[in-house]
C-alpha positions as CSV (number, residue, x, y, z in Angstrom):
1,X,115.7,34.6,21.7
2,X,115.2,31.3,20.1
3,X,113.1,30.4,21.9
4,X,110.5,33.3,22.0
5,X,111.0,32.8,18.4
6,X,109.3,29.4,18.8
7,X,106.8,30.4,20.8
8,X,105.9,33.2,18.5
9,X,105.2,30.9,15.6
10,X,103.7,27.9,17.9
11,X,100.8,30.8,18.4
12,X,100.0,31.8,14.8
13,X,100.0,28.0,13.6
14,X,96.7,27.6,16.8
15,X,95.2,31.2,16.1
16,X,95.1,30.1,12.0
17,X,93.8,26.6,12.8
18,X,91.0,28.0,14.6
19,X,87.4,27.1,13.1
20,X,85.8,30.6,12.1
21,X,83.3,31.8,14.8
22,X,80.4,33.3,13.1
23,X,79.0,36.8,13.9
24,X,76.3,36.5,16.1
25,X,73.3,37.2,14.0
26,X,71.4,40.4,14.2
27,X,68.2,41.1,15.8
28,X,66.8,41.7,12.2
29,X,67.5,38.5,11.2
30,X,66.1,36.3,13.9
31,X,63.0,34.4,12.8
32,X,59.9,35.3,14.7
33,X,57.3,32.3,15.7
34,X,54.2,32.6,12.9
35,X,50.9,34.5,14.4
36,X,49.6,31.2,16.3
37,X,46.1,31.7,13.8
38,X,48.7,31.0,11.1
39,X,49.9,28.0,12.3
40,X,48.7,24.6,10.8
41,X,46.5,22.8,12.9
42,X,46.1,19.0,13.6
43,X,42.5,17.7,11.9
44,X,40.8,16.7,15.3
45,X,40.8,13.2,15.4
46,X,37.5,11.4,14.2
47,X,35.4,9.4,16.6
48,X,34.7,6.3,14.5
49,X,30.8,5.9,13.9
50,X,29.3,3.3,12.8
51,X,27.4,3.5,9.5
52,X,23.8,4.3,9.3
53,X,21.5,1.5,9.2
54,X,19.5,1.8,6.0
55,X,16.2,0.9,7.7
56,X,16.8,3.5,10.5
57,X,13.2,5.7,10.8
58,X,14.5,9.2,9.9
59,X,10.7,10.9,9.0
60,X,7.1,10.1,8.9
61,X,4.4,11.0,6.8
62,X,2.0,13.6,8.0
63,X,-1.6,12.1,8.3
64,X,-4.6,14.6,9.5
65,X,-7.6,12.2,9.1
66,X,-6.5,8.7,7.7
67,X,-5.9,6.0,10.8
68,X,-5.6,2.4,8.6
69,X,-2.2,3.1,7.2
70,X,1.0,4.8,8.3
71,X,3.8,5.6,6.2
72,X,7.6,5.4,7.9
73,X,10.8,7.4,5.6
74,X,13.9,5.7,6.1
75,X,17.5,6.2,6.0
76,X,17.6,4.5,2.6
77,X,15.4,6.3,0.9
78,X,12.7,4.0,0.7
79,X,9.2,3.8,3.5
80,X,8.0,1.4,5.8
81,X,4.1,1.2,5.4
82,X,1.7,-0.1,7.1
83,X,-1.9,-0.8,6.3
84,X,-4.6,-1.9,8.7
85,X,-3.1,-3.9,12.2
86,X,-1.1,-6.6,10.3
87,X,0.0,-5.9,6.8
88,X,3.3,-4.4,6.4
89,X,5.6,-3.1,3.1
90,X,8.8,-2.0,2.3
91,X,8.6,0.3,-0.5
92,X,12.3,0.2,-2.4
93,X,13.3,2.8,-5.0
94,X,14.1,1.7,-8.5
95,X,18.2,0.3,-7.9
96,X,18.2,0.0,-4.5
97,X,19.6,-2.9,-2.7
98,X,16.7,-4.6,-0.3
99,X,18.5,-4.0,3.0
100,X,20.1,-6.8,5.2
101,X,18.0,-8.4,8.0
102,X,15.1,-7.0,7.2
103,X,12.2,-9.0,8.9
104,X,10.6,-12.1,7.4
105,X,7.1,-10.4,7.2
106,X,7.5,-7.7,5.4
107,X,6.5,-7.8,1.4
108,X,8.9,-5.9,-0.7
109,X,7.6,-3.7,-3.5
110,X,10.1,-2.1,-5.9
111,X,9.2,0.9,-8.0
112,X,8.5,1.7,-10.5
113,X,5.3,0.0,-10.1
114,X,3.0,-0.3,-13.0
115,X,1.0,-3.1,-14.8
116,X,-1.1,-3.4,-11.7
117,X,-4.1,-5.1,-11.0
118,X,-7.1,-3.3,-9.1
119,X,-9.4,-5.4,-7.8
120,X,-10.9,-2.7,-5.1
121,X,-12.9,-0.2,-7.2
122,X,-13.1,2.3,-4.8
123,X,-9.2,3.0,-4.9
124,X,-9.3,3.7,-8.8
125,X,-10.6,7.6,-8.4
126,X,-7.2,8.2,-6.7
127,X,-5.4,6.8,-9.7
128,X,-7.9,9.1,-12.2
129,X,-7.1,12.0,-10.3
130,X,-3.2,11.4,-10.1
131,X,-3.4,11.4,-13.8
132,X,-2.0,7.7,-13.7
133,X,-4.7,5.3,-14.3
134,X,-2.5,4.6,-17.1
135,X,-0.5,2.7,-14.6
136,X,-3.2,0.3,-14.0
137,X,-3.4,-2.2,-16.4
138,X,-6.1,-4.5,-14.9
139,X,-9.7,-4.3,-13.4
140,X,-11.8,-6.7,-11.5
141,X,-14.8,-5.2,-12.4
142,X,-16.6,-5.0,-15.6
143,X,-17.6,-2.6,-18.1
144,X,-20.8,-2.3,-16.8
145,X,-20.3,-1.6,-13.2
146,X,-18.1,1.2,-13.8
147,X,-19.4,4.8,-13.1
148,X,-16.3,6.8,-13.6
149,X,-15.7,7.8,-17.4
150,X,-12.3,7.8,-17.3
151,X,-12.1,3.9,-16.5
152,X,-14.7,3.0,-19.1
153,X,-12.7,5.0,-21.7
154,X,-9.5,3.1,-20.7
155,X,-11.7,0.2,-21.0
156,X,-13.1,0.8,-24.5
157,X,-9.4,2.2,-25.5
158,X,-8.3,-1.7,-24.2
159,X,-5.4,0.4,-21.8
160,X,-7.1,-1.2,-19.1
161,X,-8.3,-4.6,-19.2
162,X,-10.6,-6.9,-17.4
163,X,-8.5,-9.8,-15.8
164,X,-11.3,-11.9,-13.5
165,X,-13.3,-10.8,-10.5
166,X,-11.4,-11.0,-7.4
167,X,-11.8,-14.5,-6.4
168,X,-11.2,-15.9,-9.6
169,X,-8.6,-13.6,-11.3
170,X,-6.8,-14.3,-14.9
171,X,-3.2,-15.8,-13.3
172,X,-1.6,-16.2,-16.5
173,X,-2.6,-12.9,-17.8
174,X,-1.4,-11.5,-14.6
175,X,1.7,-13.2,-15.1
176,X,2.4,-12.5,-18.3
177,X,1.7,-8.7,-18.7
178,X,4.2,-8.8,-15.5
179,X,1.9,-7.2,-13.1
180,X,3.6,-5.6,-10.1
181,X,1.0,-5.1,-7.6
182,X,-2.4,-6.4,-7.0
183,X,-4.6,-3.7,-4.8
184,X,-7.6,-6.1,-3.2
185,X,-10.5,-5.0,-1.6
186,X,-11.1,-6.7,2.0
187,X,-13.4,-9.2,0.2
188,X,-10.2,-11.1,-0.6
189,X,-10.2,-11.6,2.8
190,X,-13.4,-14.3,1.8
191,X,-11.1,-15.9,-1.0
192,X,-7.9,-16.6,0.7
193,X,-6.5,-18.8,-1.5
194,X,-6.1,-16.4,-4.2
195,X,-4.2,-13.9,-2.1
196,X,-1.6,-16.7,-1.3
197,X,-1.8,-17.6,-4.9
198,X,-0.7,-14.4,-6.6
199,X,1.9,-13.8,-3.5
200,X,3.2,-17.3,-4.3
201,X,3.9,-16.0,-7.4
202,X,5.5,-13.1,-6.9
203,X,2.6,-10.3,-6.8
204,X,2.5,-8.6,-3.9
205,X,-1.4,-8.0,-2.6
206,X,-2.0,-4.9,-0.6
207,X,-5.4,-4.7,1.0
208,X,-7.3,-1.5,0.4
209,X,-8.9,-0.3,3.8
210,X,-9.8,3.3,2.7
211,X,-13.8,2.6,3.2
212,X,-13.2,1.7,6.7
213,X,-11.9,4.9,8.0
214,X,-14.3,6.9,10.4
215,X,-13.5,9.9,8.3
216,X,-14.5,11.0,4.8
217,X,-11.2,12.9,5.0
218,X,-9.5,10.5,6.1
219,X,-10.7,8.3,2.9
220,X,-9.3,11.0,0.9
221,X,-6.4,10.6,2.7
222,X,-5.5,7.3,1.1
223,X,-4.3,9.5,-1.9
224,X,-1.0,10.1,0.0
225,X,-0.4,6.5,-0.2
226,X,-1.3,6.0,-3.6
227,X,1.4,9.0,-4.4
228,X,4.3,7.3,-3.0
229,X,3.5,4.0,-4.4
230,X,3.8,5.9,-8.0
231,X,6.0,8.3,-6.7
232,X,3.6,10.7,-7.2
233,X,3.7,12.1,-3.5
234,X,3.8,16.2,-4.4
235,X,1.0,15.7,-6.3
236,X,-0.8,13.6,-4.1
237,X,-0.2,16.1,-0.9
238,X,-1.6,19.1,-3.2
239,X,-4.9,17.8,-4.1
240,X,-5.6,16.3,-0.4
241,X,-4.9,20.4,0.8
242,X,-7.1,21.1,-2.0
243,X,-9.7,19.2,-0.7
244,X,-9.3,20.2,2.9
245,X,-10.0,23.9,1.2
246,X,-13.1,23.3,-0.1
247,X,-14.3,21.5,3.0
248,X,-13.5,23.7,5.5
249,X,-14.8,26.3,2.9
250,X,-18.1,24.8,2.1
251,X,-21.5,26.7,3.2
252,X,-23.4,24.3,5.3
253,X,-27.2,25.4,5.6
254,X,-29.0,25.5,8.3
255,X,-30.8,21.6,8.9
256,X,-32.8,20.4,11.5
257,X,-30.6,17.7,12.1
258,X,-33.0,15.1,10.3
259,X,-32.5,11.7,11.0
260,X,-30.9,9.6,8.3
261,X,-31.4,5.9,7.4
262,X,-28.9,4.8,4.8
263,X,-29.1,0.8,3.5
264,X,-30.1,-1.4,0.9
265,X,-31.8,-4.7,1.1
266,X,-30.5,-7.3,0.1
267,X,-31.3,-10.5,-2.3
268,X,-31.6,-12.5,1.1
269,X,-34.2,-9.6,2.0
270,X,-32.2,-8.6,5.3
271,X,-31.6,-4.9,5.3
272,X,-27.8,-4.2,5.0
273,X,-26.7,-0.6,6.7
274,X,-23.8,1.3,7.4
275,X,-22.5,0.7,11.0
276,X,-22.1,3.9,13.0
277,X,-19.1,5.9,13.2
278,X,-18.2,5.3,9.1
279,X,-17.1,7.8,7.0
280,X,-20.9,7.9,5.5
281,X,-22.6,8.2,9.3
282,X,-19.6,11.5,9.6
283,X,-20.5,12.6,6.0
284,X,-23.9,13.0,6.7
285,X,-23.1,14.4,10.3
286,X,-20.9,16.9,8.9
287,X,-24.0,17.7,6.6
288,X,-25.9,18.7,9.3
289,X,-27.9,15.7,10.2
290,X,-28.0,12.5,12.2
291,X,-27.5,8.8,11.0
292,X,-30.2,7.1,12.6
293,X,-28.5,4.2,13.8
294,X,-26.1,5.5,16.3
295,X,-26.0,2.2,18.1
296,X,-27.2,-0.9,16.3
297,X,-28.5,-4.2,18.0
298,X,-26.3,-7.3,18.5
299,X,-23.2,-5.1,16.3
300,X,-20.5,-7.2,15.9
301,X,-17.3,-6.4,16.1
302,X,-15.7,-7.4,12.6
303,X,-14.1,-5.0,10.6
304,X,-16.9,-4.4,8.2
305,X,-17.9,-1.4,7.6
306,X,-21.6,-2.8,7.0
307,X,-23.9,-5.5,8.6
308,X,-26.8,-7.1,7.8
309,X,-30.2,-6.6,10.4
310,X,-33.6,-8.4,10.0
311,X,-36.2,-6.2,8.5
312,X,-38.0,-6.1,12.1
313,X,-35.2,-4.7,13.4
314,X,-34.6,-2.2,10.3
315,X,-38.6,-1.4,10.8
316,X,-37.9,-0.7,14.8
317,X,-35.2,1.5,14.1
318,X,-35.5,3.6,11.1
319,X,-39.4,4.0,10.9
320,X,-39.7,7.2,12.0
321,X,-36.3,8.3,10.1
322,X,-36.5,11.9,8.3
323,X,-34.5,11.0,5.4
324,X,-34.0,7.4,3.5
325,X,-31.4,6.8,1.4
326,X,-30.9,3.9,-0.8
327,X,-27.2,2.8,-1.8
328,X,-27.4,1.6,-5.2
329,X,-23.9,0.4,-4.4
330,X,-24.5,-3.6,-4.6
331,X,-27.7,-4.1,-6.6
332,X,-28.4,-0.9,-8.8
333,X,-30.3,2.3,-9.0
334,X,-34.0,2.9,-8.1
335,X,-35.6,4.6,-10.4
336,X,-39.3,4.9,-8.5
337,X,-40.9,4.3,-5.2
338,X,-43.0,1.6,-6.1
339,X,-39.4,-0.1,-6.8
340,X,-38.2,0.1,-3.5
341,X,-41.7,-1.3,-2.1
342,X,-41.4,-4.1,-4.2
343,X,-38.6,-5.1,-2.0
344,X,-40.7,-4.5,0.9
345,X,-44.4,-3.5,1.6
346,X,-43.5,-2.5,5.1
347,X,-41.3,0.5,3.9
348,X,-44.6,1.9,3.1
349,X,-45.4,3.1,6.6
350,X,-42.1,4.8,6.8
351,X,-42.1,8.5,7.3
352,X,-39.8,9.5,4.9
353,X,-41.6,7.4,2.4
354,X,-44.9,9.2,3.4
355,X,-43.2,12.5,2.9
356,X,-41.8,12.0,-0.2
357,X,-38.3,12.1,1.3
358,X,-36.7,8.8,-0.2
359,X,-33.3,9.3,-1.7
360,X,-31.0,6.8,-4.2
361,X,-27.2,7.5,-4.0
362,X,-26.1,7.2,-7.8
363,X,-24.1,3.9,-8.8
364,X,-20.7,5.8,-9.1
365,X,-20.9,7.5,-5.4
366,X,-19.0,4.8,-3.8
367,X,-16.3,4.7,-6.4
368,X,-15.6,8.0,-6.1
369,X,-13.5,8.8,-3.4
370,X,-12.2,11.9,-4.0
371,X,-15.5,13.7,-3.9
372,X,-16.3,13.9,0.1
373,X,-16.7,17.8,0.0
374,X,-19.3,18.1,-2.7
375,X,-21.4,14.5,-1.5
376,X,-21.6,16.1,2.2
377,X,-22.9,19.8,-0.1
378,X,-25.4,17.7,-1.9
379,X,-26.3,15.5,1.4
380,X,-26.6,19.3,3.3
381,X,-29.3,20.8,0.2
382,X,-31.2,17.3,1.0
383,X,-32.0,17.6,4.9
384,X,-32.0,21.8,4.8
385,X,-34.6,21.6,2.4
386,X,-32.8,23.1,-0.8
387,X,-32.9,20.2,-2.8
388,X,-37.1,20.1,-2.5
389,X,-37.6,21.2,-5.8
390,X,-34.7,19.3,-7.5
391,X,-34.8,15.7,-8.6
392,X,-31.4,15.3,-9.9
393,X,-28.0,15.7,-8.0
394,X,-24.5,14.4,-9.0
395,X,-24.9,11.6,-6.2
396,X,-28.3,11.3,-5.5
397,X,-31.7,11.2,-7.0
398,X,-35.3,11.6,-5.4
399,X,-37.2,8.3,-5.4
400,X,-41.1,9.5,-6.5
């Protein structure tokens, strides 16, 4: 009995001792997994890239006509341009950092650019009709060679100054109005030494090429450029369309296709005409006629967009020309034919000159590069006839 006793007790002590098994839980109270769309999700892992190189080419500028410059965008934010076959720029917006490694050739311009120097007249119309000839501070030419208004008010308002001819420029007035940007015409190209000069120190020289493109469009074009360099490039794009409109708008009358002999003569007394396929030979082909001198003898093959012929030659080749036309570009307007035979008797057996159909462009035609659509109208009314009866256009005049 004693020991059952024992035993009894022996088994409550181990069942009290026992840890406490809990209940086994419910089915309600099992977690369920999460909707696998709710579940977080890893970030994919990045592939390391390298960062972009800031002269990477990431756009171009669209050109329709113009063939002596191209303008790159690139990853920076600033351009790569490129005028002519050799001259190259890097155009930097204002704070940015010139980019590492960049090659040794390339001249760096930094915007804003202003105070500059323009010693290629023909690129000045761009400026007037950008609305920033304010930004030009400096001409080559003087007073009295200037045909555009606007330049000879800025001129007699003294917002745009006379600073030298091109080979012999002002380099201390340069220097110390802090030009930006000198804008030569290829006659530099005859003066070397002063390009090197202002580079030396510290003006970039961009060489303006617009009067060699085969295009009068593509003169126009040159605009565009002018627009980025100011930053201007919106308003630059809308007045190129602009004139795209009114050419591809303009009423060409029926012509004949007259021949056309367009040159002057020179103080030398050699007769200096366009060389065919310039934008003058296309204006005046656009206009319904024919430049006479579709192939010229012993052409060179400079990048002039003139040359200079003996008058026997000129005689041979434009004799029996419809139309002449005399650029009052380098040595002024005619006023009369007995001018223009003073330079030479032997234009008097010229046909045109028998007819009565001698022409002088008007000093300002060449520094107006904006006006292609109404020159190529005006040249158009000349060889259909419509301009018999009128003396007086905006670019030309009739030579009695």
């Amino acid at each position: 009995m004693k020991r059952v006793f024992l035993i009894l007790i022996l088994l409550c002590l181990l069942a009290g001792c026992a840890p406490a098994v809990p209940p086994a839980p419910s089915a309600s109270s099992v977690p369920t997994a999460a909707p696998s769309s709710a579940l977080p999700t890893a970030a994919p892992a990045e592939t390391p890239t390298a960062a972009a190189d800031p002269m990477d080419i990431v756009g171009h500028m669209e050109l329709r006509y113009a063939e002596q410059f191209t303008v790159d965008y690139l990853a920076c934010g600033g351009a790569l341009i490129s005028v002519g076959t050799e001259d190259r720029f890097l155009l930097l917006p204002e704070g940015t950092e010139t980019p590492q490694g960049i090659d040794e050739g390339l001249v760096i311009l930094r915007q804003p650019l202003d105070k500059l120097y323009n010693a290629a007249s023909s690129a000045m119309d761009f400026f007037v009709q950008l609305g920033s000839l304010d930004r030009v501070r400096f001409t080559s030419t003087t007073y009295k060679n200037w045909g555009l208004p606007e330049v000879r008010d800025a001129l007699d308002a003294e917002t745009l100054i006379y600073a030298g001819k091109y080979s012999a420029p002002d380099f201390e007035l340069l220097l110390g109005e802090g030009c930006t940007l000198a804008i030569e015409s290829t006659m530099i190209y005859h003066s070397p030494d002063i390009k090197e000069k202002l580079e030396a120190l510290g003006i970039p020289v961009l060489v303006e090429r617009s009067s060699y493109e085969p295009h009068p469009l593509g003169r126009v074009e040159w605009i565009k450029l002018y627009g980025l360099l100011l930053g201007l490039e919106e308003e630059a794009a809308a007045f190129y369309d602009q004139q795209m409109d009114q050419l591809t708008q303009l009423e060409i009358l029926p012509s004949q296709e007259l021949t056309v002999a367009y040159f002057h003569i020179s103080t030398a007394r050699s007769v200096v005409v366009r060389k065919p396929g310039d934008y003058l030979s296309k204006m005046i082909e656009l206009a319904g006629g024919k430049y006479i001198f579709d192939q010229l003898p012993g052409q060179d093959d400079s990048s002039l967009s003139t040359m200079n012929v003996d008058m026997e030659a000129f005689y041979a080749g434009a004799k029996d020309a419809d139309v002449l036309i005399y650029n009052s570009t380098i040595d002024g307007e005619l006023n009369s034919l007995s001018q223009l035979l003073e330079k030479s008797e032997l234009l008097g057996d010229f046909k045109a000159v028998k007819n009565g159909n001698v022409w002088c462009s008007e000093h300002d035609l060449f520094q107006k590069s904006s006006a292609a659509a109404v020159m190529i109208r005006e040249l158009n009314r000349i060889l259909s006839g419509d301009a018999a009866e009128e003396d007086q256009l905006e670019f030309f005049h009739r030579l009695k």
